[in-house]
N, CA, C and O of each residue as an XYZ file, in Angstrom:
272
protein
N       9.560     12.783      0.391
C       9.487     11.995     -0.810
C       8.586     12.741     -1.792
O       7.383     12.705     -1.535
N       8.837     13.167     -2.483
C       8.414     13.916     -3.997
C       8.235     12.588     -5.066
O       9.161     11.821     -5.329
N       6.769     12.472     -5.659
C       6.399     11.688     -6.554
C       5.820     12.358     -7.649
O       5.795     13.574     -7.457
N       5.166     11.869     -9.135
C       4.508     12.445     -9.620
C       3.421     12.285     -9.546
O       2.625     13.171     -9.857
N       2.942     10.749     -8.978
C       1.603     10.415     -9.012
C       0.649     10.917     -7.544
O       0.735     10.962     -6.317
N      -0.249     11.226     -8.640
C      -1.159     12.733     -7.670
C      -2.182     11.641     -6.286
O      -2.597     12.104     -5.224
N      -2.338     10.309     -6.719
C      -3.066      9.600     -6.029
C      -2.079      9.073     -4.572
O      -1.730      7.895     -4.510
N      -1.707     10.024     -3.498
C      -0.730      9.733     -2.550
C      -1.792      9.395     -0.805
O      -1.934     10.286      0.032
N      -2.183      8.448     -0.694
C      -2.702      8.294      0.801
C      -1.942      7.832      2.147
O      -1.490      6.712      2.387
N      -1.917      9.084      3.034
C      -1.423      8.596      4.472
C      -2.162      7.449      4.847
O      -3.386      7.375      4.746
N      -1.367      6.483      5.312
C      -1.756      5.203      6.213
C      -1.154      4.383      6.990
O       0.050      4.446      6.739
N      -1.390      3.578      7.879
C      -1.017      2.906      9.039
C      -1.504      1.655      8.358
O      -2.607      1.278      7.962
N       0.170      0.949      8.365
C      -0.116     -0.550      8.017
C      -0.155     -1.271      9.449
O       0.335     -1.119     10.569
N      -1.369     -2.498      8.496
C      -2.170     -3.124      9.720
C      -1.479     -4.811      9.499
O      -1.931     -5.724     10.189
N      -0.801     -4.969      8.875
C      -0.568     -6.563      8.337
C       0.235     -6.644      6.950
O       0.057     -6.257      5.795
N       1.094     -7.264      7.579
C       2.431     -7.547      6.483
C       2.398     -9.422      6.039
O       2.419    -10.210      6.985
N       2.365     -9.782      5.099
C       2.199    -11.221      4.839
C       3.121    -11.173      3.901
O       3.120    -10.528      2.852
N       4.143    -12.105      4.466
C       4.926    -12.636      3.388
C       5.321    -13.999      2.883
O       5.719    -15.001      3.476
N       5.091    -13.741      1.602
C       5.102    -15.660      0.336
C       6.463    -15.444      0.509
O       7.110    -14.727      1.272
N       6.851    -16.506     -0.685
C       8.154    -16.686     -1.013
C       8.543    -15.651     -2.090
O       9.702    -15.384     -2.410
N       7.597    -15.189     -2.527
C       8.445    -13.823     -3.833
C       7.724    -12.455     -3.759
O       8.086    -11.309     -4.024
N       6.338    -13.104     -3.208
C       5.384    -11.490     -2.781
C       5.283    -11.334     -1.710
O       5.511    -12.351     -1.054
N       5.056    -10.570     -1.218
C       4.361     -9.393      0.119
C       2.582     -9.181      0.117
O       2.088     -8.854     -0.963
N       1.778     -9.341      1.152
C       0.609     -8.447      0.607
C       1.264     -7.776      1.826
O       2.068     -8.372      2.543
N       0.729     -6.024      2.096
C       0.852     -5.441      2.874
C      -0.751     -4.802      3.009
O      -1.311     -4.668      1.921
N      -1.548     -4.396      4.226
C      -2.462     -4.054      4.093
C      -2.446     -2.979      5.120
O      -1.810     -2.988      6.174
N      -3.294     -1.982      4.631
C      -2.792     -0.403      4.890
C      -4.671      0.225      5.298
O      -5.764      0.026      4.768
N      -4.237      0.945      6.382
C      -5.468      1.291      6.591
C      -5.561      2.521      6.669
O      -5.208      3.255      7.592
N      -6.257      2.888      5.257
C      -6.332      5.150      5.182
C      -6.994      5.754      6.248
O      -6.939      6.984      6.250
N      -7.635      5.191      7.200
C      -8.179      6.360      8.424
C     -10.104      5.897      8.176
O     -10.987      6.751      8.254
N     -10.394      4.304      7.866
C     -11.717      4.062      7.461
C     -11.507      2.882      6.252
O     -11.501      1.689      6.556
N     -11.344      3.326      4.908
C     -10.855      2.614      3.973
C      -9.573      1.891      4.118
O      -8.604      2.530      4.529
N      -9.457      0.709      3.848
C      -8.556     -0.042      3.394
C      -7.911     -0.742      2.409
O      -8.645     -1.440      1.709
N      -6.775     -0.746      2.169
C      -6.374     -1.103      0.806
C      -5.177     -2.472      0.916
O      -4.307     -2.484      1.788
N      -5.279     -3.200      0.228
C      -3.662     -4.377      0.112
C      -2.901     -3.826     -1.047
O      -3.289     -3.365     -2.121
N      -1.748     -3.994     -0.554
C      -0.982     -3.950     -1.944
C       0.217     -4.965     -1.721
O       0.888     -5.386     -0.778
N       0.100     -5.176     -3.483
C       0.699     -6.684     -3.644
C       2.500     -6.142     -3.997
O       2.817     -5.599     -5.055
N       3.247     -6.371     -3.134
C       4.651     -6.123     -3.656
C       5.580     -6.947     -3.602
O       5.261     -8.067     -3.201
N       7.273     -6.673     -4.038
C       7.864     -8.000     -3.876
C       8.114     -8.410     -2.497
O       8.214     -7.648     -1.536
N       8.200     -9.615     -2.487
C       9.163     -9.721     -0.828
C      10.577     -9.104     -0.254
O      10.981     -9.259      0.899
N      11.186     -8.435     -1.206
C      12.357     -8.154     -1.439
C      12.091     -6.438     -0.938
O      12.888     -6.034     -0.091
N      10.999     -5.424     -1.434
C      10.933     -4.618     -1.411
C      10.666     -4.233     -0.094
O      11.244     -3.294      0.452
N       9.412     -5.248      0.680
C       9.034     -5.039      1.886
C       9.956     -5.499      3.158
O       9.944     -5.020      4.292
N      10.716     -6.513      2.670
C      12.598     -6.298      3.562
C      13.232     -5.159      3.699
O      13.560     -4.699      4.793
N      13.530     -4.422      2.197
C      14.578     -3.184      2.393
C      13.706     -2.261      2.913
O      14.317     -1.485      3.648
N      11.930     -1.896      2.800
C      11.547     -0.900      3.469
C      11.138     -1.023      5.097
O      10.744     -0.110      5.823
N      11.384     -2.625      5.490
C      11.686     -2.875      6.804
C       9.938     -2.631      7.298
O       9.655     -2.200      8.416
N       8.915     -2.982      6.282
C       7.385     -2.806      6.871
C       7.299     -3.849      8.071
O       7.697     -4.995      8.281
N       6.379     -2.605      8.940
C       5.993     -3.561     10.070
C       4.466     -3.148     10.572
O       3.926     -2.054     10.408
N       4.051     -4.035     11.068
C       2.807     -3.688     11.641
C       2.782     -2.453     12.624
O       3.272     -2.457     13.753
N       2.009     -1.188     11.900
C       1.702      0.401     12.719
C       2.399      1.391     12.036
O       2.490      2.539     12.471
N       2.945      0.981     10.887
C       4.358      2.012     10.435
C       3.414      2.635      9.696
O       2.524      2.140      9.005
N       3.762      4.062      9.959
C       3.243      5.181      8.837
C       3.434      4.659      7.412
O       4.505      4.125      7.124
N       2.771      4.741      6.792
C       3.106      4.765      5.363
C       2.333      5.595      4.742
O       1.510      6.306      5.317
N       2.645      5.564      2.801
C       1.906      6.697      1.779
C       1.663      5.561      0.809
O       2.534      4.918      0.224
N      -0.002      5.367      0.702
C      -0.058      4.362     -0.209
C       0.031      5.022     -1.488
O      -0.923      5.771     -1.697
N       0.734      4.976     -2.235
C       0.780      5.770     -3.690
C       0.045      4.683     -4.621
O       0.479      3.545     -4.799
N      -1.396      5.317     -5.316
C      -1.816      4.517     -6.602
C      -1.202      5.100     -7.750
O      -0.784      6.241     -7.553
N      -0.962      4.450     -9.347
C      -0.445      5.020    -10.157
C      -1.154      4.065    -11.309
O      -0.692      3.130    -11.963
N      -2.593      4.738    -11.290
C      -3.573      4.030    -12.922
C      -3.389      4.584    -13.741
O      -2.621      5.511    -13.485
N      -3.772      4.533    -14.962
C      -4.424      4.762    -16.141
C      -5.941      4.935    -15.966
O      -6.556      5.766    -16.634
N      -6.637      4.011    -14.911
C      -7.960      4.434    -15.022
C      -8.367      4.163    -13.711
O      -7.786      3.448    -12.894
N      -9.282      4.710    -13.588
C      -9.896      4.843    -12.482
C     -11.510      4.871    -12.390
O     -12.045      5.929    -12.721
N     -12.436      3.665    -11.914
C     -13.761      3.274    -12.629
C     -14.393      3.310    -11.347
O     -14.053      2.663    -10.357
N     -15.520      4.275    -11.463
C     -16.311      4.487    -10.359
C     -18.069      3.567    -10.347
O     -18.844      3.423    -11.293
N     -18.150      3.298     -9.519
C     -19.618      2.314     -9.685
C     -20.593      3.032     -9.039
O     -20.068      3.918     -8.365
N     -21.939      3.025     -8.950
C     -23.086      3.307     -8.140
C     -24.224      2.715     -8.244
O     -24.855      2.745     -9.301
N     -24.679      2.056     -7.108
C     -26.232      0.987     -7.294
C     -27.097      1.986     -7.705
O     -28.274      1.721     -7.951
């Protein structure tokens, strides 16, 4: 899979939740973890299941870093 967006993370999804129109899927990079909110429709045809490799792709405009 060839994308343009440069923000591409290997991960192992840990938990698939599905509403009636969304998905959360929650993905674990190797330490960090991330949810991502998609349709319910999308996470049917890509057949997510709990352990499946995945590539969490981010695609911002910005990106805001904090430090105490």
């Amino acid at each position: 899979m060839r994308l343009s967006a440069r923000n591409q993370l290997p991960g192992r999804v840990t938990k698939v939740r599905l509403g009636a129109v969304m998905a959360e899927v929650s993905i674990d990079l190797g330490g960090p973890k991330v949810v991502a909110a998609i349709t319910r429709e999308s996470a049917e045809v890509l057949g997510l299941r709990e352990g499946d490799q995945v590539t969490a792709v981010i695609k911002a405009t910005e990106i805001m870093v904090g430090k105490e």
